[in-house]
C-alpha positions as CSV (number, residue, x, y, z in Angstrom):
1,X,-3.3,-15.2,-19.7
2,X,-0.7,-15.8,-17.0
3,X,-1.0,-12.1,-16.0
4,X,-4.5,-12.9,-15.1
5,X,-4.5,-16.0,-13.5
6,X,-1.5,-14.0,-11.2
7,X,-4.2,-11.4,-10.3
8,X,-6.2,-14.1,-9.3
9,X,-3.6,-15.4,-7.4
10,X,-3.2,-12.2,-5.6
11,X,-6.9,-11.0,-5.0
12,X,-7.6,-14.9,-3.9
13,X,-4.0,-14.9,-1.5
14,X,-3.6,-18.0,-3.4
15,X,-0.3,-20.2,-3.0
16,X,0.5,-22.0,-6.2
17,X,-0.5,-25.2,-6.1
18,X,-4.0,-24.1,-3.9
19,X,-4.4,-21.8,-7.4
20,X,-4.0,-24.6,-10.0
21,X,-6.5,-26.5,-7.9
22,X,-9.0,-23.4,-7.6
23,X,-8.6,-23.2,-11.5
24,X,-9.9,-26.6,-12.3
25,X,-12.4,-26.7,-9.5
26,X,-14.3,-22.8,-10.7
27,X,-15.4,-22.4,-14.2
28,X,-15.7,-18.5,-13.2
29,X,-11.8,-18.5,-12.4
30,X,-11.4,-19.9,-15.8
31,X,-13.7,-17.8,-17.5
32,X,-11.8,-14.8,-16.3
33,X,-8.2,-16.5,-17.2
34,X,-9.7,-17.6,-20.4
35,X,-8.8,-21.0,-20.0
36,X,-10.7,-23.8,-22.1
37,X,-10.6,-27.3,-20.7
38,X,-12.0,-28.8,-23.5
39,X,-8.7,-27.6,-25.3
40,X,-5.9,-27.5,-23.1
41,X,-5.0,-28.1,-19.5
42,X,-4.0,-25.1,-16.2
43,X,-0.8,-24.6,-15.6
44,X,1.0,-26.5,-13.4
45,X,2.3,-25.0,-10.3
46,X,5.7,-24.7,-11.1
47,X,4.8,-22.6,-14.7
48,X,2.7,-20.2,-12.3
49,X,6.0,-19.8,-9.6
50,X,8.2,-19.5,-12.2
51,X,6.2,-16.6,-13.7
52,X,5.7,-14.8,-10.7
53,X,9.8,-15.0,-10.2
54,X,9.9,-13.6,-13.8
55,X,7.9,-10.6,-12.7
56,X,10.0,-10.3,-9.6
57,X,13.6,-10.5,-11.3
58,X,12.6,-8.0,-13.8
59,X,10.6,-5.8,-12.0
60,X,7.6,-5.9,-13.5
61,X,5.3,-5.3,-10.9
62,X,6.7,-2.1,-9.9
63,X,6.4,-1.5,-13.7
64,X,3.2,-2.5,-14.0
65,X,1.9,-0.1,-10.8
66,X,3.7,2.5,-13.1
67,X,1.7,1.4,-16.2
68,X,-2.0,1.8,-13.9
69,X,-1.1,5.3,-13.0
70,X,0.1,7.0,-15.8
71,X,-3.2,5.3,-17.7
72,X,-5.0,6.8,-14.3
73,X,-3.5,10.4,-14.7
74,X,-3.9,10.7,-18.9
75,X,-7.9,9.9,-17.8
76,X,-7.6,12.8,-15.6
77,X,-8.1,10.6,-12.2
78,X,-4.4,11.4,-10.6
79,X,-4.5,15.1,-9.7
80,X,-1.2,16.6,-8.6
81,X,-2.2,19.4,-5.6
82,X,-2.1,17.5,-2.6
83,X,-0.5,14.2,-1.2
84,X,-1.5,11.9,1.8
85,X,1.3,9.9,3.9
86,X,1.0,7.3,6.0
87,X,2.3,3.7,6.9
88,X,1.1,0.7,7.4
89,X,2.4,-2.4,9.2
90,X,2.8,-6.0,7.8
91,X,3.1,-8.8,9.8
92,X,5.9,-11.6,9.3
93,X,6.1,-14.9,10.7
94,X,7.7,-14.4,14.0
95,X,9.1,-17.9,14.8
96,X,12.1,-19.7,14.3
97,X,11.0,-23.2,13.9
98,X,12.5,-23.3,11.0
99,X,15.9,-24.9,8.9
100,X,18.1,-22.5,10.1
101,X,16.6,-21.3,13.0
102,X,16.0,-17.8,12.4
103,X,13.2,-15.3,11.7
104,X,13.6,-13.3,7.8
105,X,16.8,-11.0,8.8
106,X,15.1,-8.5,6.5
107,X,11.9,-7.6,9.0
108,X,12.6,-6.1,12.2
109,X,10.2,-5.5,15.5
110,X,9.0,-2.3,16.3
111,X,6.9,-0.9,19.1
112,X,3.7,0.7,18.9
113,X,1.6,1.5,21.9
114,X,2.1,-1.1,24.2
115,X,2.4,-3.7,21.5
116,X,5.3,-5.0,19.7
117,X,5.0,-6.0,16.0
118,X,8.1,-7.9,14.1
119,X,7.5,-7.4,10.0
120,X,7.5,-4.9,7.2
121,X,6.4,-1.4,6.6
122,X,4.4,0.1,3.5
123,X,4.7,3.5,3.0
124,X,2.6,5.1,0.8
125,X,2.1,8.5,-0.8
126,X,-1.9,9.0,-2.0
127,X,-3.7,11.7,-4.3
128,X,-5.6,14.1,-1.9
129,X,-8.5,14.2,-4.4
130,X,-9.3,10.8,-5.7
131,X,-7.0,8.8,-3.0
132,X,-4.8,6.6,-5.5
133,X,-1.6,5.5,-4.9
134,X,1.1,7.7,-6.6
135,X,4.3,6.3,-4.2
136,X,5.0,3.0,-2.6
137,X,8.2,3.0,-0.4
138,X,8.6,-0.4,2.2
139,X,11.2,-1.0,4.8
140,X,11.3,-3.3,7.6
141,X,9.3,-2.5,10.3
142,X,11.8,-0.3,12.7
143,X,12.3,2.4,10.0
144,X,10.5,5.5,11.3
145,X,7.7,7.1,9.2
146,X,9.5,10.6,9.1
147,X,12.3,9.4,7.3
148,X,10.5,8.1,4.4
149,X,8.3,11.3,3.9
150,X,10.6,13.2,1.3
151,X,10.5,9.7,-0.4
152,X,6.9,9.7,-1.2
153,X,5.7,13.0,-2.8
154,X,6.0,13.1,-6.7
155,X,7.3,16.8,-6.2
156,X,4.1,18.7,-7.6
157,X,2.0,19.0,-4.6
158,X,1.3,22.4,-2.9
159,X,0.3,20.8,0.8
160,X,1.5,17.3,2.3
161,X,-0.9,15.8,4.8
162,X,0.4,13.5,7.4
163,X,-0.3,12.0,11.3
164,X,1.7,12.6,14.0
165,X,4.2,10.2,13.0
166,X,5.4,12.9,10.3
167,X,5.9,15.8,13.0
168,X,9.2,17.5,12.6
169,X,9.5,16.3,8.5
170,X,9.3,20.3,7.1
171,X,12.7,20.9,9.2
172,X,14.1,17.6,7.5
173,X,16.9,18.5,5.8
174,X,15.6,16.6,2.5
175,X,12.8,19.1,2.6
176,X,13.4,21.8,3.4
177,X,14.1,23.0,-0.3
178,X,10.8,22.7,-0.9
179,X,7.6,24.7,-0.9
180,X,5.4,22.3,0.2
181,X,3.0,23.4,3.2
182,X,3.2,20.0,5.8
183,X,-0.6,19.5,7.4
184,X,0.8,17.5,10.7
185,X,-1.5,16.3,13.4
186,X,-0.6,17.3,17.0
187,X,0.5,14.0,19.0
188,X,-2.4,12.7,21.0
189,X,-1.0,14.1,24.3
190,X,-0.9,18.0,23.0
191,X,-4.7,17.6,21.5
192,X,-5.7,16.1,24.7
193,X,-3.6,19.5,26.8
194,X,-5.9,22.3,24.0
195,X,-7.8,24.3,26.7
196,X,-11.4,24.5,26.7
197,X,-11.2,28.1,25.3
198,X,-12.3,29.8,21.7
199,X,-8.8,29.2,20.7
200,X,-9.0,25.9,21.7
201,X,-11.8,24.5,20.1
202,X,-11.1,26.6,16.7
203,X,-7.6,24.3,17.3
204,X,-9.4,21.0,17.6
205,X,-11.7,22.0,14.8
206,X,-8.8,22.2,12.7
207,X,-7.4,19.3,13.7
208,X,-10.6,17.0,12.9
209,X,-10.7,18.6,9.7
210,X,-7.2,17.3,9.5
211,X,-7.7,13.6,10.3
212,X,-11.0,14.0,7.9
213,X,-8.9,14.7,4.9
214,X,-6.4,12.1,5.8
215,X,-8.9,9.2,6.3
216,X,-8.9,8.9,2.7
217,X,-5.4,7.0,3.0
218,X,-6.9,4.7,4.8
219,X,-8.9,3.2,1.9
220,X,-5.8,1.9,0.0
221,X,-4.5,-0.2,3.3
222,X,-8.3,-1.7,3.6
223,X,-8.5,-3.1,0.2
224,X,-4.9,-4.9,0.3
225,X,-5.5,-6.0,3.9
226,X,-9.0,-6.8,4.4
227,X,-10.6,-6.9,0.5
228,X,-7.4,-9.0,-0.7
229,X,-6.3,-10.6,2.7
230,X,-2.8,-9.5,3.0
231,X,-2.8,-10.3,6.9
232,X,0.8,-11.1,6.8
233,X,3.5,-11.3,4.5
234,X,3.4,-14.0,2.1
235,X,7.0,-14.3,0.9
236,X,10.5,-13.9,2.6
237,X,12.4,-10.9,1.5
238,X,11.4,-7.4,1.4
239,X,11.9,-7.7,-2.6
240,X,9.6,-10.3,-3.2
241,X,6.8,-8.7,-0.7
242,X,7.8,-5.4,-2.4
243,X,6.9,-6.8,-5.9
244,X,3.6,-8.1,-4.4
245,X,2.8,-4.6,-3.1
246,X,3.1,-3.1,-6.6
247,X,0.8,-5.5,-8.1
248,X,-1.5,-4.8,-4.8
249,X,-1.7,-1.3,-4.7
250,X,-2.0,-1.2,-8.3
251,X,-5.4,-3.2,-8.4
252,X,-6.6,-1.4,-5.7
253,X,-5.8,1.9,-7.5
254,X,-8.3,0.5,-9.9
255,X,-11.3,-0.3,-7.7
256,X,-10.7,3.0,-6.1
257,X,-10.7,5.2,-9.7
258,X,-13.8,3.4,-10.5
259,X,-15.3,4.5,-7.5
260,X,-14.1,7.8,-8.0
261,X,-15.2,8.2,-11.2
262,X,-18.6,7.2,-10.5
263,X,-18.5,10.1,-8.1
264,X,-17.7,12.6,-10.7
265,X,-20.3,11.1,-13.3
266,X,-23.3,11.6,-10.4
């Protein structure tokens, strides 16, 4: 029951006491939680942060991601030929009106573009075939996407494919020992310079054939960002947020093997 009611919490981005409240106020929220009113009471706020902590201190969410996929790869839905990478980044709260006057020392800022972003990073390694989740990896935001490439293949895949954040990670020392064929985009700037010649366009053919097969990592960042509303981080700490991740990615990894079973079925 309070492994339910936390979903809800996380699909609804629900703080504690807004998610007691939303459980006396829906009947379908109680339905799903199997709660009866007529025979007991919700829990109280503080039983519902003090489970979540439990699941923190223990691991449990990383544990239960684990659980979703190996049930995901004995249906046959986790395939092991190919692997996606990419990163996404999560906003923290940037000011330091605060007690001690200080933003979380665990996020960083980073640059990208012309922008600058101060938060987390979710790295994520995803099944070429059906796009689940296989690898979560986060760091604050100024880690570099290369570094954490090695980190998120299982080790079975024959090709990795990545944007051009990941140029340069076949001569990585970390993998180099493999076999692994990398599938790198060209940075923007070297696309743009391809001549207008039959070499040329057979190069940019390959290339959006590229960024076709990678869109599917895309998927997994619109469900926890838009479908769940993970806009920004909810919690201080990369551990807590990491927990929350798990439990994230591991739902999604859900919606997304329905889907692509469906697909198989038709």
């Amino acid at each position: 029951r309070m492994l339910r009611i936390y979903f809800l919490q996380q699909w609804y981005g629900l703080a504690d006491e807004a998610l007691e409240d939303a459980l006396y106020d829906s009947q379908a929220l109680r339905d799903f939680a199997r709660i009866d009113l007529s025979a007991e009471g919700v829990p109280d706020a503080t039983t519902l942060l003090n489970f979540r902590h439990l699941l923190e201190a223990h691991d449990l969410c990383k544990g239960l991601f684990t659980a979703i996929n190996a049930d995901l790869a004995a249906r046959g839905l986790l395939l092991r030929e190919g692997t996606l990478v990419d990163a996404t980044l999560i906003a923290a709260p940037s000011s330091t009106k605060n007690a001690k006057k200080q933003r979380d020392p665990e996020m960083h800022q980073t640059k990208k573009g012309n922008q600058w972003y101060f938060g987390m990073k979710a790295h994520i390694g995803v099944d070429a075939e059906s796009g689940i989740v296989h690898t979560l990896v986060t760091t604050a935001a100024n880690v570099h996407d290369v570094t954490q490439a090695h980190a998120l293949l299982h080790g079975e895949e024959k090709v990795v494919f990545g944007d051009a954040g990941y140029q340069g990670a076949e001569r990585r020392t970390e993998n180099r020992a493999t076999e692994t064929k990398w599938q790198i985009a060209l940075r923007p700037g070297k696309r743009k310079e391809l001549a207008d010649t039959a070499q040329g366009r057979i190069l940019k053919r390959i290339e959006h054939i590229k960024a076709g097969v990678r869109a599917k990592v895309e998927h997994p960042f619109h469900l926890i960002k838009n479908i769940f509303g993970l806009k920004k981080v909810r919690y201080k700490g990369l551990l807590r947020n990491t927990a929350q991740l798990c439990t994230l990615f591991g739902l999604a990894n859900l919606l997304i093997a329905k889907r692509y079973a469906g697909r198989i079925a038709s």
